[in-house]
DRENMIMAR-742600 format. One record per residue (C-alpha): residue in three letters; x, y, z. Coordinates in steps of 0.25 Angstrom, whole numbers, plus 5000, padded with zeros to 4 digits. Layout:
BEGIN
Ala	X	Y	Z
...
This chain:
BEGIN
Unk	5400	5375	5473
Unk	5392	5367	5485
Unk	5378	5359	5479
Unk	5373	5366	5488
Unk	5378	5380	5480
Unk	5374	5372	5468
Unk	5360	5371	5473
Unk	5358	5386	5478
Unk	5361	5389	5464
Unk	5353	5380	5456
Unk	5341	5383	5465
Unk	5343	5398	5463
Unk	5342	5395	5448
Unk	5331	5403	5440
Unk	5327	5390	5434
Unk	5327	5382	5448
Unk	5320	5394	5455
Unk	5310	5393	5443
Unk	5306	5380	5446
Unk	5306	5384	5460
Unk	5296	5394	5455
Unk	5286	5387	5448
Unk	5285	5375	5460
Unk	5282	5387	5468
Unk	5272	5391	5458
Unk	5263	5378	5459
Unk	5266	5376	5473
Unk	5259	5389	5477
Unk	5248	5385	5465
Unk	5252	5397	5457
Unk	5245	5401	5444
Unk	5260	5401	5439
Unk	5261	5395	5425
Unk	5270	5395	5412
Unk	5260	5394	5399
Unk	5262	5379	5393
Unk	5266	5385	5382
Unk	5278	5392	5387
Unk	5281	5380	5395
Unk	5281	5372	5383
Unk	5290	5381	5374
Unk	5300	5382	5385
Unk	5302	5367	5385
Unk	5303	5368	5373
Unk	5314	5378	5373
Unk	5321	5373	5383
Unk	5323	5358	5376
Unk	5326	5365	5362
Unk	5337	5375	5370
Unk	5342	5362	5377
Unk	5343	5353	5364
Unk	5348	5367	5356
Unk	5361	5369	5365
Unk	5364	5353	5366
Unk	5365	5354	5351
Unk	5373	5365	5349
Unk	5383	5358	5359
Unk	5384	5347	5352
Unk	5387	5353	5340
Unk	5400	5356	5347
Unk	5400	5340	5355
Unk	5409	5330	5347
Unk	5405	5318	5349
Unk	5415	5313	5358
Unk	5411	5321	5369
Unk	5398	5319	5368
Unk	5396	5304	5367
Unk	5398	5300	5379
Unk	5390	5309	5386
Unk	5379	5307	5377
Unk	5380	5291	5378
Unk	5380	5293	5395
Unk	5368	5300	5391
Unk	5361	5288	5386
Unk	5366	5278	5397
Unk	5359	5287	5406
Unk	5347	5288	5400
Unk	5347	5272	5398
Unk	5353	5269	5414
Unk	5344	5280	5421
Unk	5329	5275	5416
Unk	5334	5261	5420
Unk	5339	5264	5435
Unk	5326	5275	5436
Unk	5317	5263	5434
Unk	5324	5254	5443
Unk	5322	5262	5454
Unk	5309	5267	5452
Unk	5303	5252	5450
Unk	5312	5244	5462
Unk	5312	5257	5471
Unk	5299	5263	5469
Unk	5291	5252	5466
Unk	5285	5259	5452
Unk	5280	5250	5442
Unk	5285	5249	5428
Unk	5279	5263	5423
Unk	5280	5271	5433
Unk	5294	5268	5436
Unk	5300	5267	5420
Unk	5293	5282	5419
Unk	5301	5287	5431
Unk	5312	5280	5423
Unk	5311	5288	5409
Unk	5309	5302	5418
Unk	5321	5300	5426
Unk	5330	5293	5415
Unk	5325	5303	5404
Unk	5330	5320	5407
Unk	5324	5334	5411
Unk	5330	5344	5399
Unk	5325	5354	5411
Unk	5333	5350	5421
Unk	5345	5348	5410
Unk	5343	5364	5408
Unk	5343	5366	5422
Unk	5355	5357	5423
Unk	5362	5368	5414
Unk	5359	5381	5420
Unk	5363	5375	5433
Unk	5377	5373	5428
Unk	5378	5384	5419
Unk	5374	5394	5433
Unk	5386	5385	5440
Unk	5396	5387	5428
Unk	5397	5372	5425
Unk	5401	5368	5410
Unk	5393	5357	5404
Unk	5392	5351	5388
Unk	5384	5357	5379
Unk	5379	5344	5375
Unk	5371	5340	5386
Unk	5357	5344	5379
Unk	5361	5332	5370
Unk	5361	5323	5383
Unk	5347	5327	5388
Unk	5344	5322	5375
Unk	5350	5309	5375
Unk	5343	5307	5389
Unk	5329	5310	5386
Unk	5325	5298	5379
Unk	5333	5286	5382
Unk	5327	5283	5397
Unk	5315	5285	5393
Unk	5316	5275	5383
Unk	5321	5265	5392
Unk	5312	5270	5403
Unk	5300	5266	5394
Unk	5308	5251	5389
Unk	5310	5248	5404
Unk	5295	5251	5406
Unk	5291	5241	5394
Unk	5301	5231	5398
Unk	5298	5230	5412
Unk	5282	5228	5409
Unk	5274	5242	5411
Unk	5261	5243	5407
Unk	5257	5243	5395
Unk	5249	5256	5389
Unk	5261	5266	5384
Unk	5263	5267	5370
Unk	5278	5267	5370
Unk	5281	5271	5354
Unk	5273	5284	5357
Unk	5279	5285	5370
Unk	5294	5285	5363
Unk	5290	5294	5353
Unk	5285	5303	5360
Unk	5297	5302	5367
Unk	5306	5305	5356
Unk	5296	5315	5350
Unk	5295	5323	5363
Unk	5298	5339	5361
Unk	5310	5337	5372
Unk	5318	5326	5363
Unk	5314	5335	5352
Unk	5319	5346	5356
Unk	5331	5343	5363
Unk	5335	5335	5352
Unk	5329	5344	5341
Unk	5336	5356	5349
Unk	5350	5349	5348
Unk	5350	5345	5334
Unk	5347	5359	5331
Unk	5358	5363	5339
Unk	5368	5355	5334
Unk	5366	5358	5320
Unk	5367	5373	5322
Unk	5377	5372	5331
Unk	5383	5383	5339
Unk	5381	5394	5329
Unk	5367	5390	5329
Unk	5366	5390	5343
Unk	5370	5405	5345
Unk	5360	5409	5336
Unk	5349	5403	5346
Unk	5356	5406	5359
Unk	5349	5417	5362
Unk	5335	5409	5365
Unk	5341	5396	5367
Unk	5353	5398	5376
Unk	5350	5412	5383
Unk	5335	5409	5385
Unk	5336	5394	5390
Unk	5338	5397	5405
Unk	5324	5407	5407
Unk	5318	5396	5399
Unk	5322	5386	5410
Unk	5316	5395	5419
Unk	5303	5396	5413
Unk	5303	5381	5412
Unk	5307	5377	5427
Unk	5296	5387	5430
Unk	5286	5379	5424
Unk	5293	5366	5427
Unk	5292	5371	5444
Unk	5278	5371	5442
Unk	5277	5358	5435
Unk	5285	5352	5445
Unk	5277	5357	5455
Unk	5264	5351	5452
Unk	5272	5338	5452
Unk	5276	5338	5468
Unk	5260	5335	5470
Unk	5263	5322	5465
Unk	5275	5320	5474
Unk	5268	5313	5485
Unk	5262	5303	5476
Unk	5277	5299	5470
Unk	5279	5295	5483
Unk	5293	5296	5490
Unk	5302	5286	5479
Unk	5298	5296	5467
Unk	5304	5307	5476
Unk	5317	5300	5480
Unk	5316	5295	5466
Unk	5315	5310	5460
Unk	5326	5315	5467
Unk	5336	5301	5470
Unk	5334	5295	5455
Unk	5341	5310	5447
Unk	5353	5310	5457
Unk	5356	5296	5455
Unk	5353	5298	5439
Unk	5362	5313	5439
Unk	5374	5303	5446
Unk	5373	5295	5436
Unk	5371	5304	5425
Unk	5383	5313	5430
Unk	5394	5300	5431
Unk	5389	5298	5417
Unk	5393	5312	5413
Unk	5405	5312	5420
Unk	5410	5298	5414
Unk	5404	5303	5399
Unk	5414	5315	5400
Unk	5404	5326	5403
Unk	5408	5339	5410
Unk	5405	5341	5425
Unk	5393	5349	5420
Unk	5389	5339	5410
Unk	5389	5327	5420
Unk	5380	5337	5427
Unk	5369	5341	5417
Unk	5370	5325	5415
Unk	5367	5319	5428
Unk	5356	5331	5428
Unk	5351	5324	5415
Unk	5352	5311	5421
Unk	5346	5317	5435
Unk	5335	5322	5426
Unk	5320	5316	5425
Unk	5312	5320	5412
Unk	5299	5326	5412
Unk	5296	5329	5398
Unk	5299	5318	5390
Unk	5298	5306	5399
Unk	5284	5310	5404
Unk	5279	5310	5389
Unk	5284	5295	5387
Unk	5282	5290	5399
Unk	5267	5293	5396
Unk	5265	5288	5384
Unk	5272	5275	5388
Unk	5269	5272	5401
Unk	5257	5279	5403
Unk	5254	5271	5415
Unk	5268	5278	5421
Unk	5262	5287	5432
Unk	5266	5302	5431
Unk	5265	5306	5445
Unk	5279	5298	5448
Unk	5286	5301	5434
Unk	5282	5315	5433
Unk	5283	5319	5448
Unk	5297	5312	5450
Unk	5301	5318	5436
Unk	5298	5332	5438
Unk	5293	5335	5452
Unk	5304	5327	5460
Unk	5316	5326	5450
Unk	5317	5339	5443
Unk	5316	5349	5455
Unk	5327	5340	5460
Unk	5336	5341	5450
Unk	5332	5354	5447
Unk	5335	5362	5461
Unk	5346	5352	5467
Unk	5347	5340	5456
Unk	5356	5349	5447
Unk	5366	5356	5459
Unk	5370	5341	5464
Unk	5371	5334	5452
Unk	5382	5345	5447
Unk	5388	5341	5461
Unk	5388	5328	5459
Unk	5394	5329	5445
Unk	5407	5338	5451
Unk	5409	5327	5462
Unk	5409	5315	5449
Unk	5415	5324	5438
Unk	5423	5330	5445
Unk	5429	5317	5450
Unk	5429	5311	5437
């Protein structure tokens, strides 16, 4: 298939349509809006889901197959925060703070934008490892770890408590959950994971749906803030995940990953976190202005990936993987 079949298909996805929907929603000031209750429980649900099937892969991964993967993970997480900042700081001119947040959202992940990642190659009939939940795992926390060390060694502001702002890290309900999930599916193992198939494998993708619905609308009331970003946190938003879902897919090819695999980890690596970074980064930099982090993260980035972002980088990875 053409990117631009690729494209027509993702955009016709229910999920991508969803979030089509809910920015509609808020652009026309409708009353449309999901209870906080249910929104919560379907992130919930969809981290635990996530963390549940990684789990149960691994059950099945040796460890042979999965070491490299794993430790081209890591590197990523360490090498992405560190070129993020750069640019942020030499090209845009941000100070300390501002430009080590963007850092942590851009090196860190979006366990959304994974799920999308997957549905798009599932509807396209692309294989990938089941054990690429453990990899959205591995990615969460490292780069914001050396986002927040880059911050401190380079002299930002005083004021964040940083021993809360790491606990809290690691205490969030999305490493919880997605590390909680997989431990509870690799104990159980296959045989378990059959037994809750039903609401955590058939149910997933209308989950999704709901979620993007509420995440449209959400990323809707950030584009009000897009002319105050000001025209590097646009290219920024949409230059930064393609250079980052390059390197994240030559990464997956060398570390052995499938063609679908290299994929799902150049979207990883493309991705910019908005629930676990955002907690952190305003506890430790508090000084850190959310109008460029947030609206970068989730108004700019994530539409991206979400509508075009994941059609080109599975090109991308047929021209390396395939060549590899």
């Amino acid at each position: 298939m053409t990117i631009l079949e690729l494209v027509q298909i993702n955009l016709l996805s229910p999920m991508v349509l969803a979030f089509a929907l809910g920015i509609t929603a808020t652009l026309l000031h409708s009353d449309l809006k999901l209870p906080d209750e249910l929104y919560t429980t379907l992130s919930i649900y969809l981290l635990l889901a996530i963390g549940l099937k990684g789990g149960i892969a691994l059950a099945e991964t040796s460890l042979a197959v999965f070491w490299a993967p794993a430790v081209a993970t890591l590197l990523l997480g360490i090498i992405i925060p560190v070129i993020a900042y750069g640019v942020a700081r030499k090209i845009g001119k941000l100070n300390v703070a501002d430009a080590a947040a963007l850092a942590a959202h851009y090196g860190s992940v979006s366990a959304v934008t994974f799920a999308a990642a997957q549905t798009f190659l599932d509807t396209v009939g692309v294989r990938y490892e089941g054990f690429m939940p453990a990899l959205v795992a591995i990615l969460e926390v490292p780069a914001i770890v050396v986002a927040l060390l880059i911050a401190q060694v380079a002299g930002a502001p005083q004021g964040g408590d940083w021993r809360k702002a790491l606990r809290e890290l690691l205490t969030s309900k999305s490493i919880l959950l997605l590390v909680g999930g997989m431990i509870i599916g690799w104990l159980a193992g296959p045989r378990g994971g059959k037994e809750v198939a039903p609401v955590f494998v058939d149910l997933f993708k209308g989950a999704l749906t709901f979620f993007l619905l509420e995440l449209g609308m959400v990323a809707a009331r950030r584009f009000r803030d897009l002319p105050s970003a000001g025209l590097f946190l646009l290219g920024f938003g949409i230059i930064m995940p393609i250079f980052n879902g390059l390197l994240g897919i030559w990464f997956g090819s060398i570390s052995g990953l499938s063609l679908g695999g290299s994929t799902i980890l150049g979207v990883l690596a493309a991705s910019a976190s908005y629930i676990a970074a955002p907690a952190a980064v305003r506890i430790a930099l508090p000084q850190a202005n959310p109008g460029f982090y947030l609206t970068a993260a989730l108004g700019i980035t994530f539409p991206f990936n979400l509508a075009i972002g994941l059609p080109l980088y599975y090109t991308i990875a047929s021209w390396i993987v395939g060549g590899h």
